[in-house]
N, C-alpha and C positions, 0 to 999 in steps of 0.2 A: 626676506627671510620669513618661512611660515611661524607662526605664532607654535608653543607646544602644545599640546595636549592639557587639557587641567582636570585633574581630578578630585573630585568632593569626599568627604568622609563625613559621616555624619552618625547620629541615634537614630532608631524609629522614635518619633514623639509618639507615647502612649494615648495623650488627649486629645495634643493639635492634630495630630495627623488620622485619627479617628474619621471612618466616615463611612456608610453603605448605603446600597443604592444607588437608586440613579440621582438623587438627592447629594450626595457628597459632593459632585459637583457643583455644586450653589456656594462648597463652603472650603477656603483658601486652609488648603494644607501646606504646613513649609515643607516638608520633602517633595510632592507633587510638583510645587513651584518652583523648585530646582532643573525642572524640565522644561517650563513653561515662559522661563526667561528669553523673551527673545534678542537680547543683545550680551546672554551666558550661555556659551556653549561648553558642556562638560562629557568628555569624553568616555568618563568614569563616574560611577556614585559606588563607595564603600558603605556601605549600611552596614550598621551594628546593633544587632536582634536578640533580645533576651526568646528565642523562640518561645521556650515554657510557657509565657504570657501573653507571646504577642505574635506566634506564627501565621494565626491565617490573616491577620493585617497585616505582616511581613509582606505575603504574598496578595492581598490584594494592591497593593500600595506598588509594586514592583509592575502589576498588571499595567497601572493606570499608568505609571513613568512609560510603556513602550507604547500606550495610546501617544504621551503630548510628546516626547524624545524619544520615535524608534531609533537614531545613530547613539544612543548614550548606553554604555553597557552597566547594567544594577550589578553588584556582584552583595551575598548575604554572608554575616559572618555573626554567629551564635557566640553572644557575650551574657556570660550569666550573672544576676547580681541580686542576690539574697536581700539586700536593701538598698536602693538605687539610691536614698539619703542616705547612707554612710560613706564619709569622706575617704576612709582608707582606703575602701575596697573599692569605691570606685575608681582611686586615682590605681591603686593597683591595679584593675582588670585597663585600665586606656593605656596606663602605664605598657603593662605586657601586651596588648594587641599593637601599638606604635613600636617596641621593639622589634616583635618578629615581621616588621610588616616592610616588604619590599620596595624601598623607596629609590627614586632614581633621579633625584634631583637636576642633574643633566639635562635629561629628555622629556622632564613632566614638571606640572608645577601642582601644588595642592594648595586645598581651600579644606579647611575644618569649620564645618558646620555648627554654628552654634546655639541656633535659635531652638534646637528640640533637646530634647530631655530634662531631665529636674536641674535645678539652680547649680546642684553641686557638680554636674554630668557637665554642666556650660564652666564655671569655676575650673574643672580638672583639666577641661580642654584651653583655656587662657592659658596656666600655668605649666603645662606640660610645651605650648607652642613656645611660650617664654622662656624657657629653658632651655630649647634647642630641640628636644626630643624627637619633633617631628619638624622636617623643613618646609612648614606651611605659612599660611594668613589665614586670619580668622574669616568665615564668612557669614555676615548675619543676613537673617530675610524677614520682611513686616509683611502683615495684610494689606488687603486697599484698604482707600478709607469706607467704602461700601461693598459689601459682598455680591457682587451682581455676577455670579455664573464663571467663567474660566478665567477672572483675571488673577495675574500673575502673582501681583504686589509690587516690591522692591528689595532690592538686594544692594549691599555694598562691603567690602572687601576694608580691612582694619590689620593692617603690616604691624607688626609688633618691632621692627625693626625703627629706633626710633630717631636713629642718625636721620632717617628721609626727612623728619618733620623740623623745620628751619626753626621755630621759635622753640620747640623742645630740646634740640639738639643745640640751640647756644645758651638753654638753663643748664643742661646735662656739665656741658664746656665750663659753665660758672663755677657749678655746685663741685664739680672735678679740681678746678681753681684754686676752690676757695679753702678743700680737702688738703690738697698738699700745700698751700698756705699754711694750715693748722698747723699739720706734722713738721712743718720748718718752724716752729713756734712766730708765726707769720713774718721771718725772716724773709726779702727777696732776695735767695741768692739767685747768683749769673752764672755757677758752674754747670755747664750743660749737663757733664754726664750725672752728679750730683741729684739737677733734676729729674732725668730721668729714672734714677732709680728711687726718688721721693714717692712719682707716681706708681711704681711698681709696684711697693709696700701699701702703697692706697689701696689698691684693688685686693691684693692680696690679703691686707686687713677686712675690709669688707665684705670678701666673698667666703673668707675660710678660717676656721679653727687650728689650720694646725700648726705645729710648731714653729717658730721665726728665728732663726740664731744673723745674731748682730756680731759681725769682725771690724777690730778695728782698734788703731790704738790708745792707751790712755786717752782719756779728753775726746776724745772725738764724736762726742755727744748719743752715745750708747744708751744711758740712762734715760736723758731727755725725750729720745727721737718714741723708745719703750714705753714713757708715762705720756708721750702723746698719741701713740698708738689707744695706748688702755681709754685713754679719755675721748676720742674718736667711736669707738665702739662701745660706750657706755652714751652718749651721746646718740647711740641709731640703736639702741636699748638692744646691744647684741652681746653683754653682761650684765650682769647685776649685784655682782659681788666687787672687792675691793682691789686695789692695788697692791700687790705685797712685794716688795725688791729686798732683795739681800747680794750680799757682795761673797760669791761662796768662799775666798780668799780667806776672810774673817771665821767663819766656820769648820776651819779644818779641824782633824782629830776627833778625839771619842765624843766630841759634843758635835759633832755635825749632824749623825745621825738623830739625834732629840732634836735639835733644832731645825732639823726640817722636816721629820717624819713625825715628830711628836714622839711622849712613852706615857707607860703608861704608872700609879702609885708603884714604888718599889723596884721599876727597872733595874735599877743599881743603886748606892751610897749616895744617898742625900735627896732621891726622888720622893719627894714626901707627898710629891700629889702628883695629879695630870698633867701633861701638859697637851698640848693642841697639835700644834706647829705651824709651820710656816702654808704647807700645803696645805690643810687641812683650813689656815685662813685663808686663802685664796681660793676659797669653792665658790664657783661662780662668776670669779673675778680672773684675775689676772695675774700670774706670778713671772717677778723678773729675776732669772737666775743668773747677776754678771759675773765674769770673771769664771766660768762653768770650767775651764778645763783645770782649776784648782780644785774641784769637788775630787774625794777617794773616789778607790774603784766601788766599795762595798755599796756608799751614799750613789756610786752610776749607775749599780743595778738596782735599785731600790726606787731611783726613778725611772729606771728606763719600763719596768712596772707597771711604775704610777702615772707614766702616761700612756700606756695600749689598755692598760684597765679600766684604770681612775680608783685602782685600790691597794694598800700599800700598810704593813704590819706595825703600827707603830712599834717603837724600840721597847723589851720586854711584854711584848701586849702576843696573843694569840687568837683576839678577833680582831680582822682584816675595816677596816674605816675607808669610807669612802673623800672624792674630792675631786668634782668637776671642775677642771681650771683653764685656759688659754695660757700658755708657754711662750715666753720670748728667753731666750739664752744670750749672754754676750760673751765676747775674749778677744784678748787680742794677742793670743795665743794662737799657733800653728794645729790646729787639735788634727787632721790628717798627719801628718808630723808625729805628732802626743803619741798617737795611735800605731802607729811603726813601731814607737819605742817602749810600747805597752805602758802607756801613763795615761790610757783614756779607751775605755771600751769602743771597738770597734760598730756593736751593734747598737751603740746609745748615737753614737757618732753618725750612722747613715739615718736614724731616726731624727737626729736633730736638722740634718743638712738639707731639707727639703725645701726650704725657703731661707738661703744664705745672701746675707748683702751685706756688703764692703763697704763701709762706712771710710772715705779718707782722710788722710789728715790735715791739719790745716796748712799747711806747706803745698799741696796737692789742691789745694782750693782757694788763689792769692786773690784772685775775684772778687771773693767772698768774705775777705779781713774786711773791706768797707761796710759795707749791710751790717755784718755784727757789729764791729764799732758803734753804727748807731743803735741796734737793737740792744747793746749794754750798756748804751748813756741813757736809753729809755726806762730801760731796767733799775736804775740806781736813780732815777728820775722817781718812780714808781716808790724804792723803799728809803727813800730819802726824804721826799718832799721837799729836792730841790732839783731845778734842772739847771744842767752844765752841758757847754759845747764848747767846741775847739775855735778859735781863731784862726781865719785863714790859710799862717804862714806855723802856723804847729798842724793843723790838719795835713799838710801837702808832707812835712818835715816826717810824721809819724807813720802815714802811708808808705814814703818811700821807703824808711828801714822796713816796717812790716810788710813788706809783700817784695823787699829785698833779698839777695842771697845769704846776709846776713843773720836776718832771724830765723834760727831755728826751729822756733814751736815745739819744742820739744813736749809741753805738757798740751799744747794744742788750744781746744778753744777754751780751756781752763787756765793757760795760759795768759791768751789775750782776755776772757773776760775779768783776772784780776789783776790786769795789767789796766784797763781802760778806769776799774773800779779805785786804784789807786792815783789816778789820775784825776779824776772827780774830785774825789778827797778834797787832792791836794791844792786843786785851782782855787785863785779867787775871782772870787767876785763871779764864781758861774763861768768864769774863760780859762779852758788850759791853754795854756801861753807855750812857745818854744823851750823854756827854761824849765819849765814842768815835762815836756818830753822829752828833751835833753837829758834830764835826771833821768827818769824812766827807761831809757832808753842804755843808759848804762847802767842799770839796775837789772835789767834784763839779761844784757852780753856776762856779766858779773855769776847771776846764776843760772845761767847754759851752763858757761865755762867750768863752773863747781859740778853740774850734775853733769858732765860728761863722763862715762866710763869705760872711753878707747881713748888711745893719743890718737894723735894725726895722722900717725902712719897706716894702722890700722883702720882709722875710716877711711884713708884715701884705699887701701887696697878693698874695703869692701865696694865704695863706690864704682872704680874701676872695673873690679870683677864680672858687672854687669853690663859693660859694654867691652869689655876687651877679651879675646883668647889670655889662657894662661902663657904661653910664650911670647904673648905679645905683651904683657905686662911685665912676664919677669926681665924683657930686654929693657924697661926704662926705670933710669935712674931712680931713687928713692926722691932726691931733691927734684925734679919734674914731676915726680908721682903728686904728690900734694897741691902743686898748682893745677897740673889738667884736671884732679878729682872737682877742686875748686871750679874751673870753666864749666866743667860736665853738669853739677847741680846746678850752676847758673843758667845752661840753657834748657835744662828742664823744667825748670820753673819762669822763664820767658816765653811769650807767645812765638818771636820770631828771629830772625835770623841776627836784623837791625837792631831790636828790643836787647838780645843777650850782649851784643859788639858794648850798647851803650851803655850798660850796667859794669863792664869789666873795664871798658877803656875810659872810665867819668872824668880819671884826670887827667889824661891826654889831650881830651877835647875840651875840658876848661882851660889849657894851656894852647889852645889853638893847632895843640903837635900830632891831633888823631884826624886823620883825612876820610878814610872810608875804614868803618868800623867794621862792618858786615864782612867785608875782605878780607882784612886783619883775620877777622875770626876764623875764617873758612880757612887761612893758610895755615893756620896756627891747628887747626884739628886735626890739616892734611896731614902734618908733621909726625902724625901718631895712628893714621889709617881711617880716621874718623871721620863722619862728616853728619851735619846737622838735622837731615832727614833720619839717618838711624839712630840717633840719639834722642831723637821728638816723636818720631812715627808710633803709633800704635803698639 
């Protein structure tokens, strides 16, 4: 297969490439030497010409390229710049010639010439290749080490592409590592999808300012995942300003507006002075707005505002204050939902939703009960100054309910972290023993059972709902409803066919009376249309 085409783009150099007479010869121009390569064949040179300054070098310089490469075609392209040291303007004038410029990555390859022009001309062209702008490699060229008449120099080509380089690309792999390590508050969890979207929010922290809304419900680590975001990006000094969270649920009514937009002496009865606000503290920094789809509508256009702007009336005030801030939003709230029913502006809503992630719940991630488990005995390690761990036969006993169909999690991983923190407590001697989870244990089923707000039947028909037609539900009995809703959670929360037979059939098979559980299961789903793959699948 023929090699493509490669094409150079490059500056006129005003100094280096300077030369007349027959004397210019003796003396290594890098544009020249882009011809004179004899193992770089370039099919093309893009030269870019302040003519005003540098035309009739333009065209001597074009002369000398069809002397050392008559098959390379020069083509000249008049770039003007008022100050060839000014960063703006320069990166704007490569900026706009790389836009309009007809690239065909397919059929050609490009080299961006970097060794001519001023520092910042070399600078604009790294940073513009880095970016993507243009789909090149940098290309640099040196003199010989002695000027002796038409030699070439040297040339070597620098991929910005940094996957190719093995030792960089497994820092890259670390430093990526060690990032979503952070944002799990260096929890390992083992939930694939979990991870996956850990690293999503990595990059998207990293690369972008704009808005992040967190779903998901109570407990399910909203707050946390938010104050390790802020501290990730204050750590690669991409804020400077503080943290500020508020729970907008707590600010409802005619004090929300003050409290987040600030007011100013006098707004109403009893404003005896300034106030700030919450936005107004987070210039710079980072504001977390949880619980968002409890904010008014008045308080949602008032930020939907203060984030296209960054400027927003405090309450009674009639000059407009500013406040640069980074936005994370949470709920675990339906707000598409809110928004049908007119309980949540539509245009604050496609504003927020631009970087939305699903936070689950701890039921949804049984994986992941081990790792916390130790990351809250670390924890209580830390503000204790005393360390406790489980014994053996309480570790395996307390696993098993927690990552059972039994535990609910209803408050999630606020749940379990003060469920494990009571547990520490309670041990002696540094060991939670079985009679410390035993208690725990029915301390837990105790208030589930209180904070439930459906009976049985009602959650069994929601559960159902979601894997059954409605006439296929309303044909079975109420007394079967509850037990299949029962099976159904249990095998969504087991990996596999075997896994869910031996969690439902436990005391069959300590009685020696369950034979093949896997079986059992699959006849028992048939019974009602069901079966394991559409219940598990995707």
């Amino acid at each position: 297969m023929a090699a493509r085409p490669q094409i150079a783009i490059g500056f006129l150099g005003t100094q280096l490439d300077q030369g007349q007479g027959a004397g210019r010869w003796e003396k290594w121009r890098p544009t020249v030497s882009l011809g004179q390569q004899p193992d770089l064949e370039l099919a093309r040179i893009e030269l870019l010409v302040d003519f005003d300054r540098s035309g009739g070098l333009a065209r001597r310089v074009v002369d000398d390229l069809r002397q050392v490469a008559p098959r390379t075609q020069v083509r000249l392209h008049d770039v003007r710049l008022a100050d060839p040291w000014d960063f703006e303007e320069v990166y704007a004038a490569l900026h706009d010639f790389l836009r309009g410029y007809a690239f065909d990555p397919e059929r050609e390859d490009y080299l961006l010439h970097i060794t001519t022009g001023t520092h910042v001309v070399q600078i604009c062209w790294f940073l513009l290749a880095e970016a993507r702008f243009a789909p090149a490699r940098l290309l640099q060229t040196a003199p010989p080490r002695r000027q002796d008449g038409r030699s070439a120099g040297t040339w070597s080509v620098i991929d910005l592409d940094l996957a190719r380089y093995d030792r960089i690309a497994q820092r890259f792999r670390r430093d990526q590592a060690d990032t979503a390590s952070f944002l799990k508050s260096g929890i390992e969890t083992r939930n694939a999808a979990f991870n996956r979207m850990i690293e999503q929010i990595e990059r998207v922290a990293v690369r972008t300012r704009a808005p992040i809304l967190l779903v998901g419900p109570t407990g399910a680590g909203k707050s946390m995942l938010a104050k390790n975001i802020f501290a990730l990006k204050k750590q690669r000094h991409a804020l400077e300003g503080a943290f500020v969270e508020v729970n907008c649920a707590t600010i409802r009514g005619d004090g929300a507006g003050s409290a987040l937009f600030g007011h100013v002496r006098g707004a109403y009865t009893g404003a005896a002075g300034e106030r700030a606000g919450l936005l107004r503290s987070a210039d710079k920094g980072l504001l977390f707005l949880d619980e968002i789809g409890e904010l008014g509508l008045d308080e949602q256009a008032m930020l939907l505002r203060a984030i296209e702007d960054r400027r927003f009336l405090p309450v009674g005030g009639d000059r407009e204050v500013g406040s640069d801030f980074q936005l994370i939003t949470g709920t675990n709230r339906d707000l598409a939902q809110a928004v049908g029913e007119g309980r949540f502006r539509e245009d604050l809503f496609a504003r927020l939703n631009l970087w939305t992630f699903a936070l689950p719940g701890l039921r949804e991630r049984p994986e992941d009960i081990e790792p916390n488990i130790d990351f809250e005995l670390e924890r209580f390690a830390r503000l204790n100054d005393e360390r406790v761990g489980f014994n053996t036969e309480a570790r395996q006993r307390y696993l098993r309910f927690a990552t059972g169909p039994d535990a609910t999690w209803s408050g999630n991983f606020r749940d379990l972290s003060a469920s494990v923190t009571r547990m520490a407590t309670l041990a002696r001697a540094g060991r939670i023993d079985a009679a410390v989870v035993d208690e725990e244990i029915a301390r837990l089923r105790r208030a589930w059972a209180r904070g439930g707000t459906r009976d049985g039947a009602q959650v069994a028909e929601s559960v159902l709902g979601e894997v059954l037609p409605p006439e296929a539900l309303a044909a079975i009995d109420r007394f079967d409803r509850s037990q299949l809703a029962d099976v159904v959670r249990v095998c969504r929360s087991t990996r596999s066919l075997s896994e869910a037979g031996r969690v439902l059939f436990q005391a069959s098979r300590e009685r020696r009376s369950s034979v093949n559980d896997a079986d059992r299961l699959r006849k028992y789903l048939r019974r009602f249309g069901l079966d394991w793959d559409a219940l598990t699948g995707p």
